[in-house]
C-alpha positions in Angstrom: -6.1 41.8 -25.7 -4.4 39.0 -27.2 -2.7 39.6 -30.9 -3.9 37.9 -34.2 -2.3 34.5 -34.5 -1.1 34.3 -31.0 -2.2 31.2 -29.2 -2.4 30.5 -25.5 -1.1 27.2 -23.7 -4.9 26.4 -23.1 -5.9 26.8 -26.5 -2.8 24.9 -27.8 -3.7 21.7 -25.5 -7.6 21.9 -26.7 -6.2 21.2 -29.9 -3.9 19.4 -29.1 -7.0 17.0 -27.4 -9.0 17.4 -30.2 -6.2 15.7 -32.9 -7.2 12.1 -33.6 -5.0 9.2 -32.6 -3.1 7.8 -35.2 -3.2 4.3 -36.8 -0.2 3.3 -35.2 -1.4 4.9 -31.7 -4.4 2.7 -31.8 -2.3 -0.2 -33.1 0.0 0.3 -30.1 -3.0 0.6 -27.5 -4.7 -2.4 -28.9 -1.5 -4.6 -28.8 -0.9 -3.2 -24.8 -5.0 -3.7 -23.9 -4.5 -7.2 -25.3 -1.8 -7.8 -22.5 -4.4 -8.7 -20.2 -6.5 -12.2 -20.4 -9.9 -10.7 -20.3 -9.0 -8.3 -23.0 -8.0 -10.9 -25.3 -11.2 -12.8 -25.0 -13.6 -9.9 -25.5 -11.1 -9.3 -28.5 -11.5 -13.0 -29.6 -15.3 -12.3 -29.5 -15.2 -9.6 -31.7 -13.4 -10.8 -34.2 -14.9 -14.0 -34.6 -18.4 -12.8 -34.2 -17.3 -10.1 -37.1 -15.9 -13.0 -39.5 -18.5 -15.3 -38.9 -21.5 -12.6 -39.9 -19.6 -12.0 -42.6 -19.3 -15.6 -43.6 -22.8 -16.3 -42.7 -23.8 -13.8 -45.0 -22.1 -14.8 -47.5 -23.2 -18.3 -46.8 -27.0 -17.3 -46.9 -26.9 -15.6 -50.1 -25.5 -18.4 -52.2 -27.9 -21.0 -50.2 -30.6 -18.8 -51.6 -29.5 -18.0 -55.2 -28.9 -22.8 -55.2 -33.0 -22.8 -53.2 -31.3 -23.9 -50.5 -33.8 -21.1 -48.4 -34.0 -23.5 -45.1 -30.3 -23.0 -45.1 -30.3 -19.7 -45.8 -32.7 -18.3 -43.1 -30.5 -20.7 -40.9 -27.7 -18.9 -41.6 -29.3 -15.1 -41.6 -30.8 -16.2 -38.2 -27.0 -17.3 -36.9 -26.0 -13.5 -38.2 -28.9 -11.9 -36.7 -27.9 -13.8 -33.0 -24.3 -13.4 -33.3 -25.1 -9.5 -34.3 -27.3 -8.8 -31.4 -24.7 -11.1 -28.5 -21.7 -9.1 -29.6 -24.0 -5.8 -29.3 -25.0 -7.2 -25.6 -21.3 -7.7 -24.9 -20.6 -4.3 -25.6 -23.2 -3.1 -23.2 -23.0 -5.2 -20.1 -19.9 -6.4 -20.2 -20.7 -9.7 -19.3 -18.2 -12.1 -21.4 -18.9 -15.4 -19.6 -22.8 -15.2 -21.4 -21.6 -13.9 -24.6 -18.7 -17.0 -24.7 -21.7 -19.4 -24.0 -23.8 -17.7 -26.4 -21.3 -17.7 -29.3 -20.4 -21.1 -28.3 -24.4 -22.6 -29.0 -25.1 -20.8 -32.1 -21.3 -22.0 -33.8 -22.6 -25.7 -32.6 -25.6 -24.9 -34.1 -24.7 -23.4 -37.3 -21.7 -26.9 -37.5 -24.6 -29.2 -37.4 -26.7 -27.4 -40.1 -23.9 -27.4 -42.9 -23.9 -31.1 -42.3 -27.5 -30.7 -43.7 -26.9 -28.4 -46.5 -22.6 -28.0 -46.6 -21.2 -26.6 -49.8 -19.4 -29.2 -52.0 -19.2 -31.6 -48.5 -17.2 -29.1 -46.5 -19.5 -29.2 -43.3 -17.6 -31.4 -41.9 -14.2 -29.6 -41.9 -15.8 -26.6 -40.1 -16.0 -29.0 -37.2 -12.6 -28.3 -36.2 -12.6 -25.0 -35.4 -14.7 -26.0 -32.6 -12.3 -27.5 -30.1 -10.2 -24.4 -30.5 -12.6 -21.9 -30.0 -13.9 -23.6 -26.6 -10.2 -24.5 -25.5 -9.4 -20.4 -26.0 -12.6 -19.2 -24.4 -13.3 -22.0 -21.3 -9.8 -23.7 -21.0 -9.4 -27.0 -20.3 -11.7 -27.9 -18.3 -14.6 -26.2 -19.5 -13.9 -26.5 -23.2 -14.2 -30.9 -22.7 -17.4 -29.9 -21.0 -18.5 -27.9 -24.5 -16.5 -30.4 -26.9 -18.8 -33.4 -25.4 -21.9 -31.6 -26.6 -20.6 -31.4 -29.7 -20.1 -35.1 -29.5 -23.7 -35.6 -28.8 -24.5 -33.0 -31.3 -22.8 -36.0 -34.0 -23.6 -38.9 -32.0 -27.3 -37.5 -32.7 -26.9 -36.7 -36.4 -25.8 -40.4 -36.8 -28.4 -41.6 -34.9 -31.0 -39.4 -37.0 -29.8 -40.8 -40.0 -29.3 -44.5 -39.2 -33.2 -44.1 -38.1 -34.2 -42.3 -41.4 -35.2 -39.6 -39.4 -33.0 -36.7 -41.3 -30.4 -37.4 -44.3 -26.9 -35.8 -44.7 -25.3 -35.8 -47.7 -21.9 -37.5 -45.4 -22.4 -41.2 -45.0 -22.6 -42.5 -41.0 -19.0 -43.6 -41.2 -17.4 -40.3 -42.3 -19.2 -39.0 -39.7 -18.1 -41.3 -36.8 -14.2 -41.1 -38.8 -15.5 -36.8 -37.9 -15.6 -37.7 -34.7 -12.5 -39.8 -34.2 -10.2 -37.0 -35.9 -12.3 -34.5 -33.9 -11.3 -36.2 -30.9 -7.3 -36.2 -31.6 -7.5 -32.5 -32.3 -9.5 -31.9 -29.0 -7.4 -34.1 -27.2 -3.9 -32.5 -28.9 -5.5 -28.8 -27.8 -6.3 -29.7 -24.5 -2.5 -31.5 -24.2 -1.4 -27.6 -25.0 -3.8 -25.7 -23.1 -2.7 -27.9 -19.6 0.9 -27.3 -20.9 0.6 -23.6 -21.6 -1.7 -23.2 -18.1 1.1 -25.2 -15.8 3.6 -22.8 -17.8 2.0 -19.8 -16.8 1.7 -20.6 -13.4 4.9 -21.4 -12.8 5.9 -18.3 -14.8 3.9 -16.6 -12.0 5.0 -18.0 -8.9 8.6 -17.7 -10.4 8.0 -14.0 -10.9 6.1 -13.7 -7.2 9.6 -15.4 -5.9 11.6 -13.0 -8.5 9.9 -10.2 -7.1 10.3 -11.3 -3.1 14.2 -11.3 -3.7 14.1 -7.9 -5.1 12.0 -6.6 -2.1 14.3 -8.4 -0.1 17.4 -7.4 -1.6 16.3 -3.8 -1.9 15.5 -4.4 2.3 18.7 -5.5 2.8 20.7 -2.7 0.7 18.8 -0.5 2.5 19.6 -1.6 5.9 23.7 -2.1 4.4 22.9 1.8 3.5 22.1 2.6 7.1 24.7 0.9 8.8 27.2 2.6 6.4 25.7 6.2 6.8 25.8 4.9 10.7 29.3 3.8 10.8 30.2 7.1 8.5 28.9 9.2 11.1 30.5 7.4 13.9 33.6 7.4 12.4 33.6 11.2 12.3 31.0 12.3 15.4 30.4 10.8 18.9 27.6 8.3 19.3 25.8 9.4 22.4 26.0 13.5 21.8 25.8 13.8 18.1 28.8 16.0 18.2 32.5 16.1 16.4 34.8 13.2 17.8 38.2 13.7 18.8 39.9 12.8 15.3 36.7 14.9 13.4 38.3 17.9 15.4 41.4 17.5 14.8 41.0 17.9 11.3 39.0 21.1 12.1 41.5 22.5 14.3 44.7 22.1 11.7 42.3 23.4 9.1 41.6 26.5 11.8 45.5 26.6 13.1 45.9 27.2 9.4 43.1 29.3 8.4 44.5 31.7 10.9 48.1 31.9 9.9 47.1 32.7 6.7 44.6 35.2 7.3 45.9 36.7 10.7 42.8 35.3 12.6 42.8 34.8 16.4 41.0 31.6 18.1 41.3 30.0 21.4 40.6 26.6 22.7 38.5 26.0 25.9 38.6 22.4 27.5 35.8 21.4 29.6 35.9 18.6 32.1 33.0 17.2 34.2 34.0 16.7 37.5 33.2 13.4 39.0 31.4 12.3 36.5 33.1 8.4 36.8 30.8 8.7 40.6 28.0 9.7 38.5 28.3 6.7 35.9 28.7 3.9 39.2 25.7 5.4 41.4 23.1 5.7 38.7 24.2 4.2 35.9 25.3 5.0 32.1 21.9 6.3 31.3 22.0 8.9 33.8 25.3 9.6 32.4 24.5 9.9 28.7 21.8 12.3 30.1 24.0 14.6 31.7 26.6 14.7 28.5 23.2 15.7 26.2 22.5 18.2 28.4 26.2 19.9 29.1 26.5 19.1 25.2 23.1 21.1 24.7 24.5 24.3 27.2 27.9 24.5 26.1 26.6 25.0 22.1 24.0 27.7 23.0 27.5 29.8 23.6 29.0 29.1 20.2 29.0 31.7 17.4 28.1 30.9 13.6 31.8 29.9 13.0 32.6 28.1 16.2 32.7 24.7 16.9 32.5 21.8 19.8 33.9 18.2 20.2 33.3 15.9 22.7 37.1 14.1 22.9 36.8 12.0 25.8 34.4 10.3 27.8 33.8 13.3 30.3 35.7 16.2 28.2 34.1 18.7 25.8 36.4 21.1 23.8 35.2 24.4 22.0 36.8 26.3 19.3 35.8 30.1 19.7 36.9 32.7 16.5 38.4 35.7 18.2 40.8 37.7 19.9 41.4 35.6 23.2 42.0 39.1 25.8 42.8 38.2 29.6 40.2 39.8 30.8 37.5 39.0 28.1 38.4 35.4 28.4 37.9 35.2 32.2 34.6 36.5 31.9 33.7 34.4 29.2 34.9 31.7 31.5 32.6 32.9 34.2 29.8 33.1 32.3 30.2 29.5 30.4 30.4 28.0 33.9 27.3 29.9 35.2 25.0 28.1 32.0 26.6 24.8 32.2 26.6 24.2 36.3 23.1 24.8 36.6 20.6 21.9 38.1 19.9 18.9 35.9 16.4 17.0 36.9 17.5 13.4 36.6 15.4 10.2 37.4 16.9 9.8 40.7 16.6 13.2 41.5 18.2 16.9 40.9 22.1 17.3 39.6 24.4 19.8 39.9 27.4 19.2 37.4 30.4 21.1 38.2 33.2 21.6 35.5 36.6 22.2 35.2 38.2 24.6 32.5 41.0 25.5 30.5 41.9 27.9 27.8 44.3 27.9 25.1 45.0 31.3 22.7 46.3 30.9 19.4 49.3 31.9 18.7 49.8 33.0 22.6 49.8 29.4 23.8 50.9 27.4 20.7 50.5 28.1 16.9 50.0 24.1 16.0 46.8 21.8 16.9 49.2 19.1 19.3 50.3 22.6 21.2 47.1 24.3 21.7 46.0 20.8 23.2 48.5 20.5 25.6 48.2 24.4 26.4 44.4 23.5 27.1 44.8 20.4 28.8 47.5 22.2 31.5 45.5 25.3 31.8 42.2 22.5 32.6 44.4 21.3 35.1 45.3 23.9 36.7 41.7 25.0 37.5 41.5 21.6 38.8 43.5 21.4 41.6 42.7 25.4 42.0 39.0 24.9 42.3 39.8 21.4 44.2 38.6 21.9 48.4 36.3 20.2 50.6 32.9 21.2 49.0 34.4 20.1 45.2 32.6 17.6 43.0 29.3 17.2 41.6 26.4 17.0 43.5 23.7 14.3 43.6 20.5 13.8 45.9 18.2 11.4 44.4 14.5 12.0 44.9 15.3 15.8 46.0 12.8 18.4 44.9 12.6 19.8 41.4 14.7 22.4 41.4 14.8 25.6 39.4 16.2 25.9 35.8 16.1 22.0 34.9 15.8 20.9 31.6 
């Protein structure tokens, strides 16, 4: 049972959920929602469909305390539209109708305060127009908008050089409306195309931007593999994977001291594939490589945890082996390292029978330094050489010959 006053991690993030953003969080999440174009016209929208009800209001309540009431259910009509396009915005999500929509009822409302404007101000609201339909359509589209408004004044004047309906703004001021009208359009429309070709090139300056980075990212990448390559061929053999001659080396002095320290015994076995050059000329360097993965593969499945392989030439393997290096202990351990590695190989041409030559070094027996226990090796390798040497000596190839038994 849980104590009084104790809360759980689940109850702590309910709550948690349950606290109420804060002004600033909303102020920071409106700012990064307006980021985006779409965003910033449903925004636009809002705003201007919430400032315009509120001027319409305001608008219709004085036109009915001067009797101005054909005004003033004009304007409660523009309030009532506005109201109910901002609510269908919010529900269908279609913005392109509402822009259209706010755009007709601002005309709309423009050409009735020419009718009954307060103190002759109709006229000024005109230019609000060219910058709401530049915002919402862009260039293009707003001229389209901007020459009904044109036609909207061109057919006020008309109207009231026939008699047909009287403003209180003589014909003239209207067509000097028009004239000033057309400078701020045609100023707005100069910064939309400037502020549009801006963008674009901002974008296809960033889609270049961002090309170079993928490509320079590509390219460090691939520098990165060639250096972890050439680190690891600097230190291991390219076609076995294993230590390189100046890798063990280092391993070696490290061991030679090691063992001084410590009292440790180690010996050194040297492993040579006989005729191996024949083997690289008849079939080729791939059948080569094949045979040194596979020797490789043998001669490490008789390694201990602490032991350690090289390959130090282009046919010679060496093995460091932790422990005391007895006569008798050795030569079997000889016996039975030749008995894995010389069994057949299936190659492409046919079945291979690598044979190998071998020599052991004991540390400190046979040197107490890595350039001695080398030269002990390489003597004793030799030796078994020209002792193993005879008539049926060498490596044994038939190409196409039957699989034989225990090929890998």
């Amino acid at each position: 049972m849980k104590p009084k006053g104790m809360e759980t991690p689940a109850t702590e993030s309910r709550q948690h959920s349950q606290v109420p953003p804060q002004p600033h969080a909303r102020i920071r999440r409106l700012l990064a929602d307006l980021s985006d174009q779409h965003s910033r016209r449903v925004a636009f929208i809002s705003c201007f469909t919430v400032v315009g009800l509120l001027s319409l209001c305001g608008f219709g309540g004085y036109h009915l305390l001067i009797d101005l009431h054909a005004m003033a259910i004009v304007n409660f009509t523009m309030a009532i539209l506005g109201s109910l396009n901002l609510l269908w915005l919010q529900r269908s999500g279609n913005i392109a109708r509402a822009e259209n929509l706010m755009l007709v009822l601002l005309l709309v409302d423009l050409v009735a305060n020419l009718y009954g404007n307060l103190d002759q101000t109709g006229p000024y609201w005109f230019f609000a127009y060219p910058l709401v339909a530049f915002f919402l359509k862009g260039p293009r589209k707003g001229l389209v908008w901007l020459s009904a408004a044109f036609c909207s004044l061109l057919g006020v004047i008309l109207a009231q050089n026939l008699g047909l309906a009287q403003t209180s703004i003589s014909s003239r001021a209207l067509v000097i409306l028009m004239v000033a009208l057309a400078t701020v359009s045609a100023m707005t429309a100069f910064y939309q195309i400037v502020v549009a070709l801006a963008e674009e090139r901002l974008s296809h300056r960033t889609l270049e931007l961002g090309a170079e980075v993928l490509q320079r990212q590509s390219v460090e990448q691939s520098l990165r593999r060639v250096e972890e390559r050439v680190r690891f061929l600097s230190r291991n053999d390219a076609v076995t994977g294993l230590a390189n001659r100046a890798s063990f080396l280092d391993q070696l002095s490290l061991a030679a001291a090691l063992a001084r320290r410590y009292h440790h015994r180690f010996r050194l076995v040297q492993v040579d594939v006989d005729s191996f050059a024949d083997l690289n000329t008849r079939f080729g360097h791939d059948a080569g490589d094949t045979v040194l993965r596979a020797i490789a593969q043998r001669l490490s499945r008789t390694l201990g945890e602490a032991d350690c392989m090289a390959r130090i030439g282009a046919d010679t393997f060496i093995l460091l082996i932790w422990g005391n290096a007895e006569t008798g202990s050795a030569a079997r351990a000889l016996l039975q390292l030749r008995h894995d590695v010389e069994q057949p190989l299936r190659l492409e041409h046919g079945d291979f029978v690598p044979r190998i030559s071998c020599g052991i070094a004991a540390f400190p027996r046979d040197g107490d330094d890595a350039e001695s226990l080398l030269l002990a090796a390489e003597e004793a390798l030799e030796r078994d050489r020209q002792h193993r040497s005879g008539p049926s000596r060498g490596a044994t190839a038939t190409p196409f010959a039957a699989p034989a038994v225990g090929t890998i």
